[in-house]
N, C-alpha and C positions, 0 to 999 in steps of 0.2 A: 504494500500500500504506500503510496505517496506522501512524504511528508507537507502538510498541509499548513501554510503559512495562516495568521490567524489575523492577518490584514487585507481585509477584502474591502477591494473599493468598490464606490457604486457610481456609472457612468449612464447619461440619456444617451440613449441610442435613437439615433437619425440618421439621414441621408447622408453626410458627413462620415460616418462613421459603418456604415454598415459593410461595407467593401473588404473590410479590415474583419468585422465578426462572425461574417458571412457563413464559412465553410461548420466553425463551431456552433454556430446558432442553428444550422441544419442539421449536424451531429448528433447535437444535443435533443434536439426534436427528435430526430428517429432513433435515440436509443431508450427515451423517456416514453413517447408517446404510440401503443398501439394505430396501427395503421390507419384506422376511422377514424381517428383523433390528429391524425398530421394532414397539417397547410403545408400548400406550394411554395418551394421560394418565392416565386412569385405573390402570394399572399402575405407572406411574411415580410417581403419587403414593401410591399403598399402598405402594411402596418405600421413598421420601423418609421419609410418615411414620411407619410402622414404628417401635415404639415402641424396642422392640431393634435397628433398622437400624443402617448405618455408612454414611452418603450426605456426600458431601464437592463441596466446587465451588473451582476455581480463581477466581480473579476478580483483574482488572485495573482498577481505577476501578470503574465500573459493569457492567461488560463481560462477560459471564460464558468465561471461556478453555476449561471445561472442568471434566469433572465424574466424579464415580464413585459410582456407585450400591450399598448391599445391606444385606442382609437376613437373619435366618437360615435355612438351608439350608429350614424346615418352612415357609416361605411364597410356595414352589416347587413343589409337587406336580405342577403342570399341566406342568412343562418339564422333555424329556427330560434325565436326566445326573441333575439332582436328585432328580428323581421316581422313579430306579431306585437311588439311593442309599445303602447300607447304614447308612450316620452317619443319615440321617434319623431325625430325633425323638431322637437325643439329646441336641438343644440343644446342639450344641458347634462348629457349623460355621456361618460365615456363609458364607454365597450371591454373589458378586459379580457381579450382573448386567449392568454397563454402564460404562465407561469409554472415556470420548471428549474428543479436544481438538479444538478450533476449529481450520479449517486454518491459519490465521494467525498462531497460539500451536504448534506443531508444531515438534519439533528444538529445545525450547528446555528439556527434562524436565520442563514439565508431568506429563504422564503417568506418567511415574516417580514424580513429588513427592506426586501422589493417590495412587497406588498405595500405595508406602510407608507416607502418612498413613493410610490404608484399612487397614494390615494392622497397623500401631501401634496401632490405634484398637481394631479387635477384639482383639488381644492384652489389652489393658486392658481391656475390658470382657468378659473371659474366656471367650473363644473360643478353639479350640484350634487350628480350622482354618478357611483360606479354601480354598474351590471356587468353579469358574466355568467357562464354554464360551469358545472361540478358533475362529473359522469357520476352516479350512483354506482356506487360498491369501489371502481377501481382508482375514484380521486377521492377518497372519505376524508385523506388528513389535510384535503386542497381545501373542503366544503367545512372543515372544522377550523381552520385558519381563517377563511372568509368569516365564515358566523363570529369567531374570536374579535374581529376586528368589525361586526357589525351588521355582516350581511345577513341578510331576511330572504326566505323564499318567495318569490312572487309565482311561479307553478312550477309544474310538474312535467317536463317533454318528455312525450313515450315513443318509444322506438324512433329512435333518431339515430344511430350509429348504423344499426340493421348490418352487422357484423358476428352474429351468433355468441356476442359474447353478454350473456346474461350477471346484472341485471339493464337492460336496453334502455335505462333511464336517465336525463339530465337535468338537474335543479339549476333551475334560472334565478339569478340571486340579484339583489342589492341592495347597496350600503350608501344612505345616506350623509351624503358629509355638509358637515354644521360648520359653520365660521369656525377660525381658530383663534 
């Protein structure tokens, strides 16, 4: 196992910078994320660069630990939860579409510290709310993180993956954020 320095910086990821994170941020995605759960680069990068996004990377050295993607809620349409949305279009909700740590970086609040930074960030740049999906059963400690910090179920999507991996369910969550 790697020894693991315990100074991790946290960096906005944007169009500036994505060239640079690029190959890790796709790694990362497909060694994290079952296959019905991974974006295109191409998706990932209209995320990143998103001119209104909130895209965040942990990084150790060179190392990328981990990362948190989004957007506002209106550049979402194609995915359920958002796409049924009521807030949609009134520009006040970012979208959080992705948050993953490297298994190596794991148990250390990574996770938390993007998160956090994620909902800092939109607060400041006057968002009112974060929304997001949580796969039931294979992202439990994503959905207990989110609630930790706030997030409410607003429903239930069924069979959204439609990848046979049971249970086929997504909680559409968010977290209202209050002046600071």
């Amino acid at each position: 196992m790697p020894v693991i320095s315990t100074t991790t910086q946290y960096e906005r990821l944007n169009a500036t910078n994505w060239g640079h994170w690029r190959s890790q941020l796709l790694r990362l995605e497909t060694q994290t994320y079952e296959p019905s759960r991974q974006d295109t680069p191409e998706t990932l990068e209209k995320i990143i660069c998103h001119k209104k996004g909130v895209s965040l990377a942990a990084i150790n050295g060179e190392q990328l630990a981990g990362f948190c993607l989004g957007a506002p809620l209106e550049a979402f349409s194609h995915v359920r939860g958002p796409a049924e949305d009521s807030l949609r279009g009134s520009a006040t909700v970012l979208y959080a579409a992705d948050t993953l740590v490297h298994d190596e970086y794991r148990g250390q609040g990574i996770g938390r510290e993007l998160k956090a930074h994620q909902i800092d960030a939109a607060r400041s740049e006057g968002f009112e709310q974060v929304s997001g999906r949580n796969r039931a059963g294979l992202a439990n400690a994503m959905w207990r993180l989110n609630s930790s910090l706030g997030a409410r179920a607003v429903h239930i999507i069924e069979k959204d993956y439609q990848d046979g991996i049971e249970p086929d369910l997504c909680i559409y969550y968010r977290i209202v954020l209050s002046a600071s």
